[in-house]
VOGU-3710 file (C-alpha; in Angstrom, 3 decimals, decimal comma):
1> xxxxxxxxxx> 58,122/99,810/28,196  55,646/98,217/30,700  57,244/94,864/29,789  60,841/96,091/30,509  59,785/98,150/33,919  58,132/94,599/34,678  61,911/92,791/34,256  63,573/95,175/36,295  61,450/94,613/38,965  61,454/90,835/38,867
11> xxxxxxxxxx> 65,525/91,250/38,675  65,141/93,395/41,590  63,465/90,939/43,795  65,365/88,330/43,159  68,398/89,964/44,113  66,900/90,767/47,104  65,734/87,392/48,190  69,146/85,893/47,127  70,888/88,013/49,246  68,695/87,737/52,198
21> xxxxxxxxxx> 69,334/84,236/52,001  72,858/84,157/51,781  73,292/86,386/54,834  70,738/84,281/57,158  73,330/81,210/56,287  76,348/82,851/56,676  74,534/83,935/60,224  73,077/81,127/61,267  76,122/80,041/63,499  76,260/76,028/62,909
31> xxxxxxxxxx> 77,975/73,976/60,115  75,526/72,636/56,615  76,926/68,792/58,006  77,325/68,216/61,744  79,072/64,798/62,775  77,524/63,273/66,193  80,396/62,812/68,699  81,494/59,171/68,926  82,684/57,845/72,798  84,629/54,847/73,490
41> xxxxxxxxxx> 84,940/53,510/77,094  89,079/51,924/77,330  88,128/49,432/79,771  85,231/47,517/80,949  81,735/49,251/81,541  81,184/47,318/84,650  83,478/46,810/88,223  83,455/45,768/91,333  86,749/45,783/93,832  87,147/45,248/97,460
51> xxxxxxxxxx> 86,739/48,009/99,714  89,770/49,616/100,728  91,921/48,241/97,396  92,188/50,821/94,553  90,722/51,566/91,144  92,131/53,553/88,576  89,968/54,564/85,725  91,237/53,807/81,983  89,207/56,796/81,075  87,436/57,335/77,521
61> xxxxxxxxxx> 87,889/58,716/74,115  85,938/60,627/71,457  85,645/61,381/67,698  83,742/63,995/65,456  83,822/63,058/62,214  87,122/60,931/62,682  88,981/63,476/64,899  89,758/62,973/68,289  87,991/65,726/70,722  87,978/66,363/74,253
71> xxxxxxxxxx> 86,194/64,434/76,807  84,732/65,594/80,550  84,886/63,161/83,027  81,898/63,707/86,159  82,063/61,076/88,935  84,499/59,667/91,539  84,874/56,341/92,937  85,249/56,303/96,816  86,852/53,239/96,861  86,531/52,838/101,428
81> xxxxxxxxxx> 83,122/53,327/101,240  80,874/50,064/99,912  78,471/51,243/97,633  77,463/51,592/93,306  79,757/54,909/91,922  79,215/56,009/88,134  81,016/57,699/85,934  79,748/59,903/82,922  81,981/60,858/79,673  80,729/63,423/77,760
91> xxxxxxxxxx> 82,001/64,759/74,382  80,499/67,400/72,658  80,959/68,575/68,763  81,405/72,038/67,547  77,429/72,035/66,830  77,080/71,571/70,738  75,620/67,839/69,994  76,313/65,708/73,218  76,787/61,829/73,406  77,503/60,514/76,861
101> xxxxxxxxxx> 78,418/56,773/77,967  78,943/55,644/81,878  81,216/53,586/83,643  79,864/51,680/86,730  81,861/50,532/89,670  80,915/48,503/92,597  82,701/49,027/95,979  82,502/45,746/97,499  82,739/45,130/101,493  84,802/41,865/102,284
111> xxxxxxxxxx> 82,396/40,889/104,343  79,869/39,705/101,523  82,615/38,711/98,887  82,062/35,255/98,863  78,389/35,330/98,867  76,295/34,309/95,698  72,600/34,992/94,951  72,696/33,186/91,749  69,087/31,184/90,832  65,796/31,347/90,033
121> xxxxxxxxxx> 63,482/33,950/91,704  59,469/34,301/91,278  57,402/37,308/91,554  55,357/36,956/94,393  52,511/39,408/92,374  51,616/40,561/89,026  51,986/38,103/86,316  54,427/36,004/88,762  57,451/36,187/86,354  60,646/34,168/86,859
131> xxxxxxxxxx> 63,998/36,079/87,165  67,163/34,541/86,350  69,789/36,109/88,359  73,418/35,086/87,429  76,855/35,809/89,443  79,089/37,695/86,676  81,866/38,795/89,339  82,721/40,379/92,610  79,105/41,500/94,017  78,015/42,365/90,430
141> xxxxxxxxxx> 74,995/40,050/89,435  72,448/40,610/85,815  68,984/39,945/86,205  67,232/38,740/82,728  63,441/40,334/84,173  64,056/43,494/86,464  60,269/43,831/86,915  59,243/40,270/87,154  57,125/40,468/83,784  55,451/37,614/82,251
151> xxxxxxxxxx> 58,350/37,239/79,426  61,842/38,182/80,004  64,449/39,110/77,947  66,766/42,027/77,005  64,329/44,660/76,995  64,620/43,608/80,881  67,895/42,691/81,597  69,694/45,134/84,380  72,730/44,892/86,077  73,523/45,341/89,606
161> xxxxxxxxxx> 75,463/44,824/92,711  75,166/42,993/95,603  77,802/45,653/98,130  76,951/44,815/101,646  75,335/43,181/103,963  71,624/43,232/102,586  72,028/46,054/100,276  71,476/46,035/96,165  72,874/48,559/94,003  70,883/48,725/90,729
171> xxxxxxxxxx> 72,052/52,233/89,022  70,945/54,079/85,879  71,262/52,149/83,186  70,287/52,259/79,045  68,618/48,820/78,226  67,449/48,173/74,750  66,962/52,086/74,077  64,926/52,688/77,914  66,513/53,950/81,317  66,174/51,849/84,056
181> xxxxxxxxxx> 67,150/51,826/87,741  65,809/50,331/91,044  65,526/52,001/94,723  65,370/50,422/97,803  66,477/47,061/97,054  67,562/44,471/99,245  68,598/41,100/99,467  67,774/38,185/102,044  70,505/35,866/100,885  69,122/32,293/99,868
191> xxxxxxxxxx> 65,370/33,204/100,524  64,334/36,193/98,186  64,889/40,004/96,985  63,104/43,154/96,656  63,177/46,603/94,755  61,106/49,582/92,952  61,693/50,062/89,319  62,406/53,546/88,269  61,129/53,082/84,532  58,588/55,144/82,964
201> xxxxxxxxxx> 56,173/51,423/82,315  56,730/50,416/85,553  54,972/51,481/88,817  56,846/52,643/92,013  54,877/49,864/94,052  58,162/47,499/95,555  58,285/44,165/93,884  59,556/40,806/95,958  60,820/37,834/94,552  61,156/34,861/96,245
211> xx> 63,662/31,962/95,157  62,409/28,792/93,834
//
């Protein structure tokens, strides 16, 4: 009898426990498999126009486990004003998992169109690193050492934009999984540049470099 008591209760509690299971998943609100957004930029990541001409953005697209899904768009492009404008797309899934990508688009003045900082630039501190600056288009230049380290390469390779007179736009950007920017940077065409790194190895200090 004490044996059979004994079975009833077991059967009892696992009843229970199945059952309190099964309602905490059926209440839990988000799907057994969630599928990461997926967004596409239709155009190129990086521009640069002349002040005062136009730019009309291609926009983005995004998937969630193959199916298209809605995208928000945050950012204008002031396209009289010389300056660096970004643009975010965001998608989220039905999980409320984000994935963001940005478009970047430099405003260029005239005045500096024709203008090339292309070369070789040394650190003037630190470990004295060389930076290879290249021309890619209209005021929009890559740097292969953004903070003038010892050994470049494309844990350190930024974009940016030269947009008037002596100013450098250098905006948020993901490089080889890290977030880097620059403030307060300037160029003095055919003699050297300067910036801060916003980067979480780098310090604020500004770094020059000079042209070789």
């Amino acid at each position: 009898m004490r044996k059979l008591k004994f079975l009833y209760l077991l059967l009892a509690l696992s009843m229970f426990s199945f059952s309190s299971c099964e309602k905490e998943l059926d209440t839990e609100g988000i799907s057994r498999i969630t599928y990461f957004p997926s967004v596409s930029l239709k155009g190129e990541q990086w521009n640069s126009i002349l002040a005062g001409t136009t730019f009309s953005d291609p926009g983005a697209e995004a998937t969630e486990g193959g199916e298209m899904i809605e995208v928000e768009t945050k950012g204008t492009v002031d396209t009289n004003v010389p300056g660096v404008y970004v643009m975010t797309y965001t998608a989220t899934n039905k999980d409320g998992f984000s994935t963001s990508v940005r478009r970047y688009v430099g405003v260029i003045d005239p005045a500096v169109a024709d203008a090339d900082m292309s070369g070789k630039y040394q650190r003037d501190a630190g470990a004295y690193g060389v930076s290879t600056v290249t021309k890619l288009g209209l005021g929009h230049y890559v740097t292969d050492n953004v903070g003038g380290v010892a050994t470049p390469g494309p844990a350190t390779t930024v974009h940016f934009f030269h947009y008037q007179d002596n100013k450098l736009g250098v905006p948020a950007q993901d490089v080889a999984g890290s977030e880097f920017a620059a403030t307060s940077a300037t160029v003095n065409m055919g003699n050297s540049y300067s910036w801060s790194v916003i980067n979480s190895g780098y310090g604020a200090a500004i770094r020059k470099f000079v042209k070789q």
